[in-house]
Structures are given as structure tokens and as C-alpha cells.
C-alpha positions in Angstrom: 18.0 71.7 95.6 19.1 71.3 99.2 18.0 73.9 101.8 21.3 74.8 104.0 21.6 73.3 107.2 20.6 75.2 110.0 17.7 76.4 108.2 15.5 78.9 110.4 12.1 78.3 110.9 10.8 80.6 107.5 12.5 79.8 104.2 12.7 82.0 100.9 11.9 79.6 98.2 12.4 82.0 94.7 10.5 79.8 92.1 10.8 80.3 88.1 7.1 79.6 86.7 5.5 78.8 83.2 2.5 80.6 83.1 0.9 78.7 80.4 1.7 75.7 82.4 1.1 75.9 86.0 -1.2 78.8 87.6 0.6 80.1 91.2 -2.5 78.9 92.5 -1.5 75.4 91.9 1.9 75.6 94.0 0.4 77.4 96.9 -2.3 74.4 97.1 0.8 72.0 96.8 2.7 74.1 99.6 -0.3 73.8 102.0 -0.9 70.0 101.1 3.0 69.9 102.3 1.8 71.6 105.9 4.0 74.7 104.8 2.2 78.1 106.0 2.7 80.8 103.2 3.6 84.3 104.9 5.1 86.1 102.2 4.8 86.1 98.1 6.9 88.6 96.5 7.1 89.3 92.6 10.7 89.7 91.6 10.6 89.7 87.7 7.3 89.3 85.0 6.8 88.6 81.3 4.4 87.2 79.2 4.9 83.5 79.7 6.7 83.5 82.9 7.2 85.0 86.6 9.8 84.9 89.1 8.7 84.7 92.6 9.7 84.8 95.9 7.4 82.6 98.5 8.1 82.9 102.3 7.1 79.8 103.7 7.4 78.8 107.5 8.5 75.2 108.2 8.6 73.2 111.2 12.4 72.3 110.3 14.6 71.6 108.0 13.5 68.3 107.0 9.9 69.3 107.3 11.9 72.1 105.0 13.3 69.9 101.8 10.0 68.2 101.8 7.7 71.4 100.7 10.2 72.4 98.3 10.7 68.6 97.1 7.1 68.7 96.0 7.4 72.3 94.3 10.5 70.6 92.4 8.1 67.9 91.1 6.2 70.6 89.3 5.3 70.6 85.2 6.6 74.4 84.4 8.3 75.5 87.8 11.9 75.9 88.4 13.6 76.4 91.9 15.9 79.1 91.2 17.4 78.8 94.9 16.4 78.3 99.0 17.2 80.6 101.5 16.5 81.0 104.9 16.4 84.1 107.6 19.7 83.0 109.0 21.5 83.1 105.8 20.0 86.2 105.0 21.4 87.7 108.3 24.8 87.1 107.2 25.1 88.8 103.9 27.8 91.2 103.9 28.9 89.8 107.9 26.7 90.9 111.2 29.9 93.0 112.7 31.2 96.7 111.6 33.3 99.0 112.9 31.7 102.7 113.2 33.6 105.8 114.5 32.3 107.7 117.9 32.7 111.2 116.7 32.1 112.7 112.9 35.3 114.5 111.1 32.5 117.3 110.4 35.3 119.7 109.2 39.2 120.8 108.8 39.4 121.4 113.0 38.0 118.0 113.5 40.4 117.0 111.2 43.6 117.9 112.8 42.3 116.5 115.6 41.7 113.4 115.1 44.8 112.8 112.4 47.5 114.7 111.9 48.9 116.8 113.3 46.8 117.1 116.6 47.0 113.2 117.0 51.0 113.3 117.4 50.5 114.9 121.3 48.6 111.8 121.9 51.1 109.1 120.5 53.8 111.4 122.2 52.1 111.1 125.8 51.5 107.2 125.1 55.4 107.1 124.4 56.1 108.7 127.9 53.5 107.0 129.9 52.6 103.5 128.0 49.8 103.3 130.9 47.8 106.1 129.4 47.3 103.6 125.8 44.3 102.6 128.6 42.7 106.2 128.3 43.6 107.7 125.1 43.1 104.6 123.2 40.0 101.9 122.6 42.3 99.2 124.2 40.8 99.5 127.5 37.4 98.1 126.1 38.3 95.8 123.1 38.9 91.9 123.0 40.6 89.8 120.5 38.5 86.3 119.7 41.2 84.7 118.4 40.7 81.2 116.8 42.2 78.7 114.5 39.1 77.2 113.1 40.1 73.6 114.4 37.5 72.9 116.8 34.3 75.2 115.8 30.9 74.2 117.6 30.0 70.4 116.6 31.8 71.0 113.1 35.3 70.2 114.0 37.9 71.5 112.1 36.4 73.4 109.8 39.0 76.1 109.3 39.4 79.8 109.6 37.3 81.2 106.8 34.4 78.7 108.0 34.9 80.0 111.5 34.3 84.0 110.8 30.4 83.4 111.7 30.8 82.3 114.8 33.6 84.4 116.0 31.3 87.5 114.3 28.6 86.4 116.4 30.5 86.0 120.0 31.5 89.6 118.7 27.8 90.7 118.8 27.5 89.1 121.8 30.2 91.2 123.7 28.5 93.7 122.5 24.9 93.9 123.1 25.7 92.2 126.3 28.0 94.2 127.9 28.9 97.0 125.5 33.0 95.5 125.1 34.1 95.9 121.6 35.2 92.5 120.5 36.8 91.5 117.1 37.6 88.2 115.2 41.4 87.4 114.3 40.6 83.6 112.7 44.3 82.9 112.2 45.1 80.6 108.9 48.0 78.2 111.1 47.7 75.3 113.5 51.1 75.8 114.9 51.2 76.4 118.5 54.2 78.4 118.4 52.8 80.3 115.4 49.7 81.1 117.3 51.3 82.3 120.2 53.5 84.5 118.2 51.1 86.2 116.5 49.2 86.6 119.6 51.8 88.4 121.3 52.1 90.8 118.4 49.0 91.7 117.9 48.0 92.3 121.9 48.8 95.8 122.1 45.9 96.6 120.8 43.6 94.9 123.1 42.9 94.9 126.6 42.1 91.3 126.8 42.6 87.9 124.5 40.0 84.9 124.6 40.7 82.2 122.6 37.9 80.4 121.3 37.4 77.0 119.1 40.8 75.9 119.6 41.9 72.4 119.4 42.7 70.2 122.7 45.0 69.4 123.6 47.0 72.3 121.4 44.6 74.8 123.5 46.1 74.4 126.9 49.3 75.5 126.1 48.6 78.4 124.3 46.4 79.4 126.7 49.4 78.6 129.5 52.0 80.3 127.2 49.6 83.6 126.6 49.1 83.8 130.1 52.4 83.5 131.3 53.9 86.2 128.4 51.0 88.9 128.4 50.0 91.2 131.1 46.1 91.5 130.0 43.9 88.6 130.6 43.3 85.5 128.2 40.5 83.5 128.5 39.6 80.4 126.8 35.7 80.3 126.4 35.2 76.9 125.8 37.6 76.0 128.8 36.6 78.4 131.4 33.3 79.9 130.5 31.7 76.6 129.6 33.3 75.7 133.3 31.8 78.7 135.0 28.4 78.0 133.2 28.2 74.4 134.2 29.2 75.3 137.9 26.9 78.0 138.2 24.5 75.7 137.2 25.4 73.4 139.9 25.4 75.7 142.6 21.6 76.3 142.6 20.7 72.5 141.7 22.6 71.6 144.6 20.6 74.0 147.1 17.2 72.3 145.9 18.8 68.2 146.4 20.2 70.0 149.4 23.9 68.7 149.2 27.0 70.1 149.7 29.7 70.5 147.0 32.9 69.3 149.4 30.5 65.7 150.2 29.1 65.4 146.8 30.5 62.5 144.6 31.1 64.1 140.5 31.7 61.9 137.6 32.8 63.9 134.4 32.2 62.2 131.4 34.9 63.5 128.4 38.7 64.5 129.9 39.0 67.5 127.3 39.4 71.0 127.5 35.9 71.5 129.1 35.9 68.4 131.2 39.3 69.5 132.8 38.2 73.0 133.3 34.9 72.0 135.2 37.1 69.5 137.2 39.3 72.7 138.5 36.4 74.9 139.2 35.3 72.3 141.2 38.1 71.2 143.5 38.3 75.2 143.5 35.7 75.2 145.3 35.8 72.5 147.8 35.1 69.3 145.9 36.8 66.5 147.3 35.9 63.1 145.3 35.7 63.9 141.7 36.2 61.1 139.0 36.9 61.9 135.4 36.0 59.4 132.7 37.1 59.0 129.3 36.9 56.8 126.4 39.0 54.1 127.8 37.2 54.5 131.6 38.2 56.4 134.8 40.7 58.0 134.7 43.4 57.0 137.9 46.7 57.1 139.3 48.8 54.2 137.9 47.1 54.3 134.4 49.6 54.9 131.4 48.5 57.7 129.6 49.9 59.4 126.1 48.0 62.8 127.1 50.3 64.5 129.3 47.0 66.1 131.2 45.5 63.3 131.9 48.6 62.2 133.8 48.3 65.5 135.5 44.5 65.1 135.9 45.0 61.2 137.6 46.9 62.8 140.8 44.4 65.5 141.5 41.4 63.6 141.0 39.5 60.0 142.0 40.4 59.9 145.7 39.1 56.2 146.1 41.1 55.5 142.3 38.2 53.7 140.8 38.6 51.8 137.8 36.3 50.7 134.6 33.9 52.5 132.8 31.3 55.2 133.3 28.7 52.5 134.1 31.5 50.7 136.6 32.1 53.9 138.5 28.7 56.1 138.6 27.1 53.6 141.5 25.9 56.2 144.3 27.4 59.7 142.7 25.4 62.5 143.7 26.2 64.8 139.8 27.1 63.4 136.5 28.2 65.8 134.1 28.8 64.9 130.3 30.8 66.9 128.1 31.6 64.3 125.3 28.9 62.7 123.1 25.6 61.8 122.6 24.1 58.6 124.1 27.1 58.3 126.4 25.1 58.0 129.9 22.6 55.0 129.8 19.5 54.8 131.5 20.8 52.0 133.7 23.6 54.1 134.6 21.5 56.9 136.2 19.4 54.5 137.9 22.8 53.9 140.0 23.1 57.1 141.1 22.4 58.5 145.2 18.9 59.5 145.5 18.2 63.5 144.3 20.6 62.7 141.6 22.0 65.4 139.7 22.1 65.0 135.6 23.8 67.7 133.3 24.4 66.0 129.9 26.0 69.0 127.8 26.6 67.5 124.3 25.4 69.3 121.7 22.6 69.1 120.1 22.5 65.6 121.3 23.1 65.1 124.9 24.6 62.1 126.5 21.2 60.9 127.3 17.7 61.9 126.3 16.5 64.4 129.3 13.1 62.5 128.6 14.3 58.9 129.4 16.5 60.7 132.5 14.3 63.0 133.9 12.0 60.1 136.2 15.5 59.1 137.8 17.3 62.4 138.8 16.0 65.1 140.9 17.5 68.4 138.6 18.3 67.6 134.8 20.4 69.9 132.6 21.3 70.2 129.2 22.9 72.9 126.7 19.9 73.0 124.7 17.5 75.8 124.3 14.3 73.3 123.8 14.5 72.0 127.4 14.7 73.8 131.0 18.2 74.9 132.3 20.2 75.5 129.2 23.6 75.4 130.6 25.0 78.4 128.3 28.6 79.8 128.2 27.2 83.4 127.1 26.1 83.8 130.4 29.4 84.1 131.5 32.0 85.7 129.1 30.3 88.9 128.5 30.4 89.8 132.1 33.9 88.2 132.9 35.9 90.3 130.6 33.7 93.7 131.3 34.8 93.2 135.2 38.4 92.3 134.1 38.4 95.3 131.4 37.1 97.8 134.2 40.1 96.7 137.0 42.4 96.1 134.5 43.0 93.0 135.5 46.5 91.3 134.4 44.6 87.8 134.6 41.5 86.1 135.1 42.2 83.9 138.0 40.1 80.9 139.5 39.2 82.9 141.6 37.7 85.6 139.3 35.9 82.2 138.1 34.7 81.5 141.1 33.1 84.9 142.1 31.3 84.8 138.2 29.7 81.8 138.6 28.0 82.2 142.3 27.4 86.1 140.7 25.2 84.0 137.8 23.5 81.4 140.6 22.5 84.5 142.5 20.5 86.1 139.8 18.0 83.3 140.4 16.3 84.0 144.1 14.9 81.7 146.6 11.5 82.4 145.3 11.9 81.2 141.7 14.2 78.7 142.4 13.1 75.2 141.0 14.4 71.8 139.8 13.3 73.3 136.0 14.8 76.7 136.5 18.1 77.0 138.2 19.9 78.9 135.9 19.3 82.3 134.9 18.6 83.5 131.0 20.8 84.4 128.3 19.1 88.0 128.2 18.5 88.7 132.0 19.8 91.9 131.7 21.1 91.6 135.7 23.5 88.9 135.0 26.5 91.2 133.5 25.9 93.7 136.1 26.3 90.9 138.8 29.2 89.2 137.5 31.1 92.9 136.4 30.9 94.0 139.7 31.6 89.7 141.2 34.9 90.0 139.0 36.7 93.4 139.8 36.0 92.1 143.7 37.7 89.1 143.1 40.4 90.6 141.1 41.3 92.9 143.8 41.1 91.0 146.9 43.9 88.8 144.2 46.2 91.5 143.5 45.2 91.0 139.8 43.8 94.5 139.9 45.6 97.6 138.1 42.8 99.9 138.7 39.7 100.3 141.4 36.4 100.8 139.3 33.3 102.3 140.4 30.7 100.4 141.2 28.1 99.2 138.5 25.1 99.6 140.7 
């Protein structure tokens, strides 16, 4: 029996066993011969000639998983009745609900909150459409809306398949930065379908991010939604995985010491991310940025079939290099890889300028091992949680749409971006700042606070601003 993937480091392993057979002795010695460490053994049914358990067993993965219960399978008189693990566990039933603030305690409460005291509230809504802001949960809830098509590292996995992870960015919003979130996984890849539904369903949020959508499908919705809402869409894996990787930046280049308007980028993987970093970056004052792609650098005078790329070849490559990543890297100060594993070669980074800058962002394999980079570059990065500086986009969205939701914005603008990401660098002082820690924690619980308040600045120095917050300190 397989153990599902992504298995957490303690699986439930219920066993079926023959009493007159095999003594539970015998499959707890065969568990520790297997390096499994026994932390649980529950009895879930008993007769006379058999026993249903339940033995918690921490693993060191999931291979190291399949193995222990492998040798339990090889058993005279046991049956695996199933594998489980904490993760799966944490989903039963879905990790999201929705709870009312106030109890209907009585009839008064009642009338209050339904009919017929709610009708003075729809009526002033109807006069005032503004006031939906305050008499309504609008003003702090968020649509994740997806189509399932390009989840995580699984692809296109659909909308159903997609629910965990768009319940989970919905914790996240949360716990982070107390904005009700909800998922709307949408069963339809049709752009114009999308945006449709969108649009029909944004009354009752006060801000839209798209998430796990398809490039290059993404772009225009996202360019459509902006353009034909007035609350602010955001697409995470766009922007916030841009705002991340700048933020990122920003600190790695105060320890090599560099400037971002004299630094020489190379992007590897022209997609939705790698097109979104490119803009933060000339946003900010990068002048010589090269993006590369499966066929090479992208330059002006190439023949493209992606529209964007076209787009992306006028803005980009000053010096309009041509070749590969390897033919283009020689003396760039940053490399930054969001495309696949094993893309960036050692011989490539040994062509970089001195204090080179590495942050290889595929996931979970990066475009080069941080252990055969690390001797040649100065600050290494990666979106992993085992190694230093995990490059992480929950850093960023919690904090970007609680600053947007609080000034109302009508957009988040590159600016807005901008102000995020230098909010997130910030968090990490002078004093702590190193070449392995340059980018603050998921659960720093100043980073919300200090992009919140980065955000409704930038929004109203803008003019994206329909209301003046108070300030979060």
C-alpha cells in the first residue's frame, strides 16, 4: 500500500493482526529494525483471534516511509488496512470555515440581523453604494480565484485538486493579517469565461488575487480584471513571487555592495514570474537585464510566437546578447532562475563578476544544487525551507492586500510593489544582516505591519487611495 505523497514526517499505519500468528511484539521489533521510532499505538477494535491497531510511527521521509510499512506488509498474519499521515489528517472535512461575529441569541437579534431590521441596511447601500465598505464584510474579504491549470509543481491538475491549496492561502490571509479570504476554483479555462465570472462575482469582495493560473492565459486576465474592476487584483504567482524575490535582492545586494541600476540580471524562465521580476526590476532602476528562455536570450530581432516575449525583447537586453544561458551569464552580477531544476551549471556560475549573486527558485529542485553553488557566489537563495534565505511569496501577499483593503485602494500599482518589497528587506537590520540571512521569516510577526502601513503610503502618494487609514503602529 502506497503512503500519499507528501507524507509528513509521522505516519498512521492501522494494521489488521492474527493473534495466533504474529505477537505485536514481533512488528514493533520489525518497525525498529526499519529505523521507524514508534510514538503512538492505539487499539481501535479486539476479538479473540485478532486486533486492529493504530501505530504512529515517525519517518525520516516518505521513502524512508514505504520502506517500514513494506516490511510490516511482508508479515505472516498482519494486514495493512490503510497509511495516513498528519497532513492528510489535517484536511478532513477542509482547514477553512466560515463563523458568524455576533450570536442570534433571541427574536430582537433576529430582526436585526435578517428581516425586517436588515432592509434599512440594503436600503442605505442602494442610496450610497460606498457605504457596502462599512455595513458589509467586503471591505476585508479576498477572492482566490483559480482555474486549477497551473497549481504548485503539479500542473494542471484542475479545480477540485486545487481546493487545498487555495484553502490554505485562505489560512494564510488569515492568521497573517486577519483578511477574510475565500476560494472560487472555477471549473473553465476560457479566458473570457473567467473574466466574466470574475466580474460578477466582485461585489462581494474588496479585492481579487488570482492564483495558479496558466501563462500565458494569466496575463490577460489579470490586464482585463484590472482594467474593468475598481478593487485591486493581484496575481500571486506574478507579483508576489516578484516582490519576494526583489526583496530578497535588496539586502543581498547591500552585503556584495552593488547597486541595482549598475548590476547585470540574467532571468532564467520568461513566464509569468520571470516577467514580473523583470518589471520590478527595471521599476526600480535596473538598466541591463537579460531574460533567457528555452531557446536562449531573449532579444530584439528574434521571432517570437509569444506575443510577451516580443514585448519583453524591447524593454530588456541593452547590449542584445544572443545564445544560451551559459553564452550570456559571463560577468553578471545576479542570476535568478524561475524555470527548472539543473538549469544553471556549475561552470556557468563560475562566469559570473566576483560577489556573485545566485537565487535558483525552482521548486523543490532548484536550478542548481545550493551545495555545488555556494563556493562560487557570495549570497545564495533558494525557495526552499531546508536551506538559508527561502525566497517565499507569503511574505508578501498577506500584507499587500491588508494595506490595499485599509486605503481602499482601486489597484495595486508597481509602485505599491515597490514600497512592499523594501517594507520586507527592512525587517532584517544592519545587525543581523548576513550572506545566510537576508530575508526575513514567514512568521516574523513585523513583516505585515511594515508592508500594511509601506502599501497605503504608496497608494496614496499614487492617487490609488479612496480612503486615509490610521496608522498600524
Amino acid at each position: 500500500m502506497s503512503i500519499p505523497s507528501g507524507a509528513s514526517m509521522n505516519i498512521i499505519i492501522r494494521i489488521q493482526l492474527e493473534t495466533n500468528i504474529i505477537s505485536l511484539g514481533e512488528i514493533v521489533n520489525v518497525i525498529g529494525d526499519e529505523a521507524g521510532d514508534i510514538i503512538g499505538l492505539d487499539v481501535i477494535s479486539s476479538s479473540k483471534t485478532s486486533t486492529v491497531r493504530d501505530i504512529t510511527v515517525r519517518v525520516h521521509n516518505n521513502n524512508h516511509g514505504q520502506q517500514v510499512v513494506s516490511a510490516i506488509s511482508k508479515l505472516a498474519g498482519v494486514k495493512v488496512v490503510n497509511v495516513s499521515d498528519s497532513t492528510f489528517l489535517l484536511h478532513l472535512g477542509g482547514k477553512i470555515e466560515m463563523k458568524p461575529k455576533v450570536r442570534i441569541k433571541n427574536r430582537d437579534d433576529l430582526s436585526r440581523v435578517y428581516t425586517p431590521g436588515v432592509a434599512a441596511i440594503s436600503e442605505a447601500i442602494h442610496a450610497d453604494p460606498s457605504k457596502v465598505y462599512s455595513l458589509t464584510m467586503k471591505s476585508n474579504t479576498v477572492a482566490i480565484v483559480t482555474d486549477g491549470t497551473a497549481v504548485l509543481g503539479l500542473g494542471d491538475i484542475g479545480p477540485e485538486a486545487a481546493m487545498p491549496v487555495m484553502e490554505g492561502k485562505a489560512m494564510l490571509f488569515k492568521q497573517l493579517a486577519n483578511v477574510d479570504a475565500f476560494p472560487i476554483c472555477l471549473d473553465t479555462k476560457d479566458t473570457e469565461e473567467i473574466i466574466r465570472i470574475v466580474k460578477s462575482i466582485s461585489p462581494t469582495f474588496g479585492g481579487i488575487n488570482l492564483e495558479d493560473i496558466a501563462s500565458p492565459r494569466c496575463f490577460e486576465i489579470e490586464q482585463r480584471l484590472k482594467s474593468e474592476l475598481n478593487i485591486p487584483v493581484f496575481h500571486d504567482d506574478q507579483h508576489g513571487t516578484a516582490v519576494a524575490i526583489y526583496a530578497g535582492l535588496l539586502n543581498a545586494l547591500k552585503i556584495v555592495q552593488k547597486n541595482v541600476k549598475d548590476i547585470k540580471v540574467v532571468i532564467n524562465g520568461i513566464g509569468a514570474a520571470g516577467i514580473a521580476c523583470t518589471k520590478i526590476l527595471l521599476a526600480a532602476g535596473a538598466k541591463n537585464v537579460i531574460g533567457v528562455d528555452r531557446n536562449g536570450a531573449i532579444y530584439r530581432g528574434g521571432s517570437y510566437s509569444n506575443p510577451h516575449w516580443q514585448a519583453y525583447a524591447e524593454m530588456t537586453n541593452p547590449e542584445n546578447l544572443q545564445g544560451s544561458l551559459s553564452d550570456v551569464i559571463g560577468e553578471a552580477d545576479v542570476f535568478i532562475g524561475v524555470s527548472a531544476p539543473g538549469t544553471l551549471k556549475v561552470e556557468d556560475v563560475q562566469k559570473m563578476a566576483t560577489d556573485a549573486i545566485v537565487f535558483a527558485m525552482a521548486n523543490p529542485v532548484p536550478e542548481i544544487d545550493p551545495d555545488l553553488a555556494s563556493p562560487h557566489v557570495r549570497v545564495m537563495a533558494t525557495g526552499r525551507s531546508d536551506y538559508p534565505n527561502q525566497i517565499n511569496n507569503v511574505l508578501c501577499f498577506p500584507g499587500i492586500f491588508r494595506g490595499a483593503l485599509d486605503c481602499r485602494a482601486s489597484e495595486i500599482n508597481e509602485a505599491m510593489k515597490l514600497a512592499a518589497a523594501e517594507a520586507i528587506a527592512s525587517t532584517v537590520s544592519d545587525e543581523e544582516l548576513s550572506e545566510s540571512y537576508i530575508i526575513p521569516s514567514v512568521f516574523n510577526n513585523k513583516v505585515v505591519d511594515k508592508i500594511r502601513d509601506a502599501v497605503v503610503k504608496a497608494a496614496v502618494e499614487t492617487g490609488v487611495a479612496r480612503k486615509i487609514p490610521n496608522s498600524n503602529k
